[in-house]
N, C-alpha and C positions, 0 to 999 in steps of 0.2 A: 288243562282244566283250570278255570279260573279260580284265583284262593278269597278264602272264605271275606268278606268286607269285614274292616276294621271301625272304631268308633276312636277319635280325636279329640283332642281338647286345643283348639288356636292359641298359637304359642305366643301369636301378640299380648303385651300384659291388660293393654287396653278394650280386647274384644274377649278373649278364653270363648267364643262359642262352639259347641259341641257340635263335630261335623262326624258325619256317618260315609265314607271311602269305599263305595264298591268295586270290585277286582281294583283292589292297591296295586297290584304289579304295572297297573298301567299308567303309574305315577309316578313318572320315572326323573320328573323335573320337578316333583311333588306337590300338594295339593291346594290350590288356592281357594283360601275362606273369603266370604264376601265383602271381609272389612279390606281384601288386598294382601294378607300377608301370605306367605308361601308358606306351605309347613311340610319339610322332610318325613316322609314316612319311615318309622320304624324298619329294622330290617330283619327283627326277630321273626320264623315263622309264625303264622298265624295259631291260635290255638282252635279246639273244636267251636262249630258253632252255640249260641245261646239264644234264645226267644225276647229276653227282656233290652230293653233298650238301651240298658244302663242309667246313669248318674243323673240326676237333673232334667230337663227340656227336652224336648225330640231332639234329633240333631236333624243337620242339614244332609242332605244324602247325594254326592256325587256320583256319575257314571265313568267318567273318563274325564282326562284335562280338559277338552273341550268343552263341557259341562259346566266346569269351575264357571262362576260370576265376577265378573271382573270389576267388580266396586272396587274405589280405589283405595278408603280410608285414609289413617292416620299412616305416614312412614316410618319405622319405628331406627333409631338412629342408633347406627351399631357404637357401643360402649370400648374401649382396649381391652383387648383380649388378658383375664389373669393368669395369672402366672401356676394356679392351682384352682381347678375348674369349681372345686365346692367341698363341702362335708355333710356329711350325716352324724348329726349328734345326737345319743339317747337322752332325751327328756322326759322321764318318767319317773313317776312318786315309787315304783317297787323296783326297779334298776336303775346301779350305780351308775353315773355319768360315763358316758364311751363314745370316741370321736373317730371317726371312719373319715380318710382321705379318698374323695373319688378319682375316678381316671377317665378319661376320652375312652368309649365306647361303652361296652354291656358293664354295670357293675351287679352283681347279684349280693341278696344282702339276706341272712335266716342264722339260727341258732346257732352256736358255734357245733361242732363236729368234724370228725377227723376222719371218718368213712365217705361222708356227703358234705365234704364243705365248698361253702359259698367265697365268692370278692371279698366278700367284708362279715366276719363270724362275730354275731353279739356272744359277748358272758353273759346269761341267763338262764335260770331253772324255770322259763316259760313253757312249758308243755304244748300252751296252743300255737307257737312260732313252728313253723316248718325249718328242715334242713336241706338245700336254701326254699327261700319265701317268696320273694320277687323280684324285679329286676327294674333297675334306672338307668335309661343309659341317654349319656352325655354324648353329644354332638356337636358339632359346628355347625349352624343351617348357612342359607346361601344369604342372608341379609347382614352373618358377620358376628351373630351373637348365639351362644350355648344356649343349647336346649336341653331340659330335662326332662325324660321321657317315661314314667312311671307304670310298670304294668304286673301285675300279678304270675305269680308262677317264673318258670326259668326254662329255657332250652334244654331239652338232653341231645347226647349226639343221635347221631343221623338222620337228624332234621325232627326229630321226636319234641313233645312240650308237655309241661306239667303245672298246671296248676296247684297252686296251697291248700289246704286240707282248712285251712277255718279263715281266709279272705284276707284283702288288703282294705286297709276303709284310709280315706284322706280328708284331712280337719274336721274330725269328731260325725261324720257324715254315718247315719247309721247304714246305709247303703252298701253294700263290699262294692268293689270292682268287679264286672264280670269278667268275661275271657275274652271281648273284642276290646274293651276299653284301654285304650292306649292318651293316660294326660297329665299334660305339660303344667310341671310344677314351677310356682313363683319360690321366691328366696322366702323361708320363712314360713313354708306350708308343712305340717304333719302327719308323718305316715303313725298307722298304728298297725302291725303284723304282731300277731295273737291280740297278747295284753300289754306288747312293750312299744313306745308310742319314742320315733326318731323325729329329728326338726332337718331339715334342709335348709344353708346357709352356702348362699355361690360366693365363687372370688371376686363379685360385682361387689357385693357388701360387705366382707370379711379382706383382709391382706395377709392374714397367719391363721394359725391354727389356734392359737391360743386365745387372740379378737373375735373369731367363730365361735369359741366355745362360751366364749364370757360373754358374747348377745344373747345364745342359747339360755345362758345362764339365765338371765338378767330378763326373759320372758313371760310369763303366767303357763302355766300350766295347761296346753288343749284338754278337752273331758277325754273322759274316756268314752267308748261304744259298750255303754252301760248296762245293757241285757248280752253282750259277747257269750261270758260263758253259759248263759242259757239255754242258746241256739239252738 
């Protein structure tokens, strides 16, 4: 049975356009967007279908690699690999500063807890954060450069999937993520899970933990998703 199509965001920093992936499984050398870049599909099971389209623009809707357009674009020129793929730092006016080291592959990220805990548990009395919330995961694509892969909810075993009880939204977008949306965040972009609002900083622009924290620092403040708790 073919699995449910996914929605994308091109991982080139140069194009980000929204490409919509029908049966993913047949993307096995993965998906090429029209500006030319290839992008690695996610390998987390899919979640249930949704109706809405998602984030921004129509996307682009492939059927198979053969489908793919093969414009050739801009090449994007793979950087040295860091030594430490990225962090998630909390940047929020109601929680205290907390820096989370990612890892190569699934990182999942939600309240802390000790029944259901997540990769990486925030200290927070956030009610609206799930335990865990969502999940990023780090990769290597084939052009040489880390990708980070941002999506709502978390795998359970046996191939089971759960989305969050109040949404993922990224850089103050009042939009959530639905449950196809699978996208590729630049250095520097803002999740907010509930009302607590992380920065993402790669080892492309950061060399420590401490230079990551003190860019974070040293940023403005994203808004917040200002009707949240009304929903």
């Amino acid at each position: 049975m073919p699995t449910q199509s996914i929605i994308i965001t091109c991982g080139n920093p140069q194009c980000r356009k929204r490409l919509q992936i029908n049966e993913p499984e047949k993307f096995t050398k993965g998906a090429k967007c029209p500006c030319g870049y290839i992008n690695l599909l996610p390998v987390m099971p899919p979640p249930p279908p949704v109706t809405s389209s998602g984030i921004g623009e129509r996307p682009t809707a492939f059927q198979s690699d053969d489908d793919a357009p093969t414009g050739l674009g801009q090449r994007v020129q793979a950087p040295p690999q860091p030594a430490t793929p990225g962090w998630l730092i909390v940047k929020d006016e109601l929680t205290e500063s907390q820096t989370f080291t990612l890892h190569i592959g699934s990182n999942t990220i939600g309240r802390q807890s000790v029944d259901n805990p997540a990769n990486h548990m925030i200290t927070s009395g956030d009610k609206y954060m799930s335990r865990p919330h969502c999940t990023l995961d780090v990769r290597l694509n084939k052009m040489g450069v880390l990708d980070f892969i941002l999506q709502d909810g978390v795998a359970l075993p046996k191939g089971a999937y759960k989305n969050s009880l109040n949404g993922t939204y990224v850089n103050g977008k009042e939009t959530r993520l639905h449950a196809q949306d699978r996208i590729y965040l630049q250095d520097g972009d803002t999740i907010q899970i509930g009302i607590t609002k992380l920065v993402l900083k790669t080892g492309y622009s950061a060399q420590s933990t401490q230079q990551a924290s003190q860019k974070v620092a040293d940023m403005d403040y994203e808004r917040t998703v200002m009707n949240f708790i009304n929903r």
